[in-house]
C-alpha positions in Angstrom: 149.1 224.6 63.6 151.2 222.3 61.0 151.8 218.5 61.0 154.7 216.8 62.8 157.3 215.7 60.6 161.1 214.3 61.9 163.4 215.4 59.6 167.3 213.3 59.3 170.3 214.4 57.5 172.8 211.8 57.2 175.8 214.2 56.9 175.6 214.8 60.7 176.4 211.1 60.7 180.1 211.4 60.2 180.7 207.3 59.3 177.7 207.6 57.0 178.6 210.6 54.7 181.9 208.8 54.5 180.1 205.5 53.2 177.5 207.5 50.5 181.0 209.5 49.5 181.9 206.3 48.4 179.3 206.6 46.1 179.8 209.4 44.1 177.0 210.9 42.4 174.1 208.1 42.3 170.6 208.8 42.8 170.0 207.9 46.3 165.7 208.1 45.9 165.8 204.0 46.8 168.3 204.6 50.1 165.9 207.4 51.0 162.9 205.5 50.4 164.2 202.5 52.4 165.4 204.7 55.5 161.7 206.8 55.3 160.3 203.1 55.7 162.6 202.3 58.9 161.7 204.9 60.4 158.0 204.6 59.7 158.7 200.9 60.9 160.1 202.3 64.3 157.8 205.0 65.3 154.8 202.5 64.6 156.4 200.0 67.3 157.6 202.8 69.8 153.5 203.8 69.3 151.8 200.5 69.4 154.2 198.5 71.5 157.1 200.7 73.5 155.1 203.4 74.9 159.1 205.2 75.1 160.2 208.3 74.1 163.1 208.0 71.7 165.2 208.3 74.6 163.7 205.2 75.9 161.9 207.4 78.5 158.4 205.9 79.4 155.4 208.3 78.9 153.3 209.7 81.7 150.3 207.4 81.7 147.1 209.0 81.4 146.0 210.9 84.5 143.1 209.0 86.6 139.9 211.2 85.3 141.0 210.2 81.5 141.6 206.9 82.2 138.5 206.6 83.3 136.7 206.9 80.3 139.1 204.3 78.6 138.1 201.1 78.1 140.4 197.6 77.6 141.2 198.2 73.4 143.0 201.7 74.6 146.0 202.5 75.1 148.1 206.1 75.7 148.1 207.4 71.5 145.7 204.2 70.5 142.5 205.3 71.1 141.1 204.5 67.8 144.4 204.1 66.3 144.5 207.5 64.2 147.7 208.9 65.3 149.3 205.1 64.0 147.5 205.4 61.1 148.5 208.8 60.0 152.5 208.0 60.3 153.8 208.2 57.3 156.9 209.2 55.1 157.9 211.0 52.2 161.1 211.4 50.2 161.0 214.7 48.3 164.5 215.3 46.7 168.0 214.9 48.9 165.0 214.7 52.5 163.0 211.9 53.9 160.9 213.0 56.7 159.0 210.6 58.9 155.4 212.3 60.3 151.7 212.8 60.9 149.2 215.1 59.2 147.1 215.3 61.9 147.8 218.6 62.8 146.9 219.7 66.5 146.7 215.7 67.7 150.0 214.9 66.7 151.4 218.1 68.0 150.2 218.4 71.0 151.2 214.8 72.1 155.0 215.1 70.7 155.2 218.2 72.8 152.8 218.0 75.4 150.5 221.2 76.3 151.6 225.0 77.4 150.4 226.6 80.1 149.2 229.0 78.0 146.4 226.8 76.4 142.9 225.8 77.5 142.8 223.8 80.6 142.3 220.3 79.2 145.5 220.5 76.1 147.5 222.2 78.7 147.9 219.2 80.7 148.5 216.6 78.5 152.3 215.7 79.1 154.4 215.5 76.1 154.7 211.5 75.3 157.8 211.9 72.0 157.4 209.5 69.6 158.8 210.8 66.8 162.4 210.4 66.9 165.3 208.4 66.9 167.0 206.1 69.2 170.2 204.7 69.6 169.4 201.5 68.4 167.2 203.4 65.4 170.0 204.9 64.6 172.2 201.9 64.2 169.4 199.9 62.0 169.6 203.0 59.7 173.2 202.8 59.4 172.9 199.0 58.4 170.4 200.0 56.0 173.2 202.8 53.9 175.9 200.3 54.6 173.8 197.8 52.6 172.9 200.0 50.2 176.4 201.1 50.1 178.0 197.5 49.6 175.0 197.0 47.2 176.1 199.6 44.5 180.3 199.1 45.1 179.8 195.2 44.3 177.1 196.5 40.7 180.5 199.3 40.1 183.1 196.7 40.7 181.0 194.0 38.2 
């Protein structure tokens, strides 16, 4: 099994191809670099604090046997804190793309099991967080309009 990785593409962002058009041909490495950290930003909150799916769903809390064995520093995907730990980004070219390495984990708990796996992965209940929200969305946009205004006002200097 591979890692978990969210992949955006701003051209299916109609208002923000329109601003980076603006731009011409300009290397966009720091744009990309500051969207990969939003969105490392956001899926470290929706982990540690939200407990949401992108959608703003809440996840399934843990059934009663697991919870069992949890004790008060737990809570769902912060265990130990490896799943948080392992969110990272990476800008490699035109793509940023927000994920974890840890392959089956991170998987498993962005899709939740099949019925087709061992009993104990095959219930765990998909709890999303990789994504992006509404609002997400929307701090990203500020972040290319910024970067946007940024370069027009060095052009126009």
């Amino acid at each position: 099994m591979s890692s978990v990785a969210l992949r955006f593409d701003l051209s299916s962002v109609a208002r923000l191809q329109e601003r980076l058009t603006q731009l011409g041909n300009i290397n966009r490495g720091e744009l990309l670099d500051a969207i990969g950290a939003e969105v490392e930003t956001q899926t470290h909150r929706r982990i540690r604090d939200e407990k949401t799916a992108p959608d703003g769903t809440p996840w399934e809390p843990w059934s009663k046997n697991y919870g069992r064995g949890r004790h008060g520093g737990h809570s769902l995907l912060m265990g130990e804190g490896d799943l948080d730990d392992s969110i990272q980004y990476l800008v490699n070219g035109d793509e940023v793309e927000t994920g974890s390495n840890i392959e089956d984990y991170a998987a498993i708990h962005q899709f939740g099991g099949t019925s087709d796996m061992a009993p104990g992965p095959a219930s765990i209940p998909a709890r999303e967080y990789l994504g992006l929200s509404d609002e997400n969305i929307d701090d990203i946009a500020a972040i290319v309009d910024d970067f946007v205004d940024e370069h027009i006002a060095r052009v126009i200097q």
